[in-house]
N, C-alpha and C positions, 0 to 999 in steps of 0.2 A: 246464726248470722248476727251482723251488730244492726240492733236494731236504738233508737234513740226518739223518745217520745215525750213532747214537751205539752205543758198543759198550765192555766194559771192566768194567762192573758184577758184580757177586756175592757171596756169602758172605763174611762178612770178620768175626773175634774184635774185640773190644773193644781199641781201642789198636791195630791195624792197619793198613795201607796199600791205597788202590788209584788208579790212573790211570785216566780216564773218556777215553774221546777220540768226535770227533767228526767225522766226514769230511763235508765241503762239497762241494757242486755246483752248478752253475745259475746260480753270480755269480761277480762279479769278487771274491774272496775276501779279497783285502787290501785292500778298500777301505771293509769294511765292520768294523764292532765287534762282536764277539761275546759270546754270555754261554753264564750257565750255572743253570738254575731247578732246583725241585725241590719236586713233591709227595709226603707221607707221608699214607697212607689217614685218611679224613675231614678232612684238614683243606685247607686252599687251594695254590695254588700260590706257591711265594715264592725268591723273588731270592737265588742263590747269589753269584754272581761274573761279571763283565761285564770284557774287555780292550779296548782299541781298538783302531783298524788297522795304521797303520805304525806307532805310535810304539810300543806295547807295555803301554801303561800300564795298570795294573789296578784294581778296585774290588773289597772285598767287602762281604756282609753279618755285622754284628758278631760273629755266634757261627761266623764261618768261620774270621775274622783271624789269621793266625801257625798256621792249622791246613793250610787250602786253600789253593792254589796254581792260578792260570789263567794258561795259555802259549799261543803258537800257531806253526804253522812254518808260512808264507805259500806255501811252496816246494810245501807235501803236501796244501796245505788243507785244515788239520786244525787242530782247537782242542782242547787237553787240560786237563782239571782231574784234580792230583794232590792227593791227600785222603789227611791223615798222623792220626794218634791217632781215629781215629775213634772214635763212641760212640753206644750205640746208638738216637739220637736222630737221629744223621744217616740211617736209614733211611727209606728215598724212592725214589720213582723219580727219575731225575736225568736231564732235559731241557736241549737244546741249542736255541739261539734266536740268529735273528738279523731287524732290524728291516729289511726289504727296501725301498730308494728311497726311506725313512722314515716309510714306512705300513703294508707289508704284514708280518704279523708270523708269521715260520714257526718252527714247528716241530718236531726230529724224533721217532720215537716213542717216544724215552726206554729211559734203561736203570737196571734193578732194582738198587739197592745196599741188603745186609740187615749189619746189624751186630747181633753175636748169638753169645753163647758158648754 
């Protein structure tokens, strides 16, 4: 089954760095486009950054741009979101998603990122 398990999140100063990753199972992993979502308590969940399959090509949402960074190495089955100057509004839980056979839509249980001096 598709399983999607994210890891990488934590504690992080204002203006900070961290790599989120994500390890894939259950599909044929390059064949599909990946993202990257993220809820901050009470409010909804909303669209970080999304790459495609083989060609690599990326999207973000506007208050990520020139900050976040989505990659993937087809080889590990892993998709990373590398997250530079953070602030503490990027605080979220930070969800991995991938749209299965283009209906089923999984994903995994999310990892804690706090920005916070």
């Amino acid at each position: 089954q598709v399983q999607l398990v994210e890891s990488g999140g934590g504690l992080v100063q204002p203006g900070g760095s961290l790599r989120l990753s994500c390890a894939a199972s259950g599909f044929t992993f390059s064949m599909y486009a990946m993202s990257w979502y993220r809820q901050a308590p009470g409010k909804e969940r909303e669209f970080v950054a999304r790459i495609t399959d083989t060609s690599g090509g990326a999207n973000y949402a506007d208050s990520m741009k020139g900050r976040f960074t989505i990659s993937r190495d087809n080889a590990k089955n892993t998709v990373y979101l590398q997250m530079n100057s953070l602030k503490p509004e990027d605080t979220a839980r930070y969800y991995c998603n991938v749209l299965y056979r283009g209906q089923y839509n999984y994903w995994g249980q999310g990892t804690q990122v706090t920005v916070s001096s």
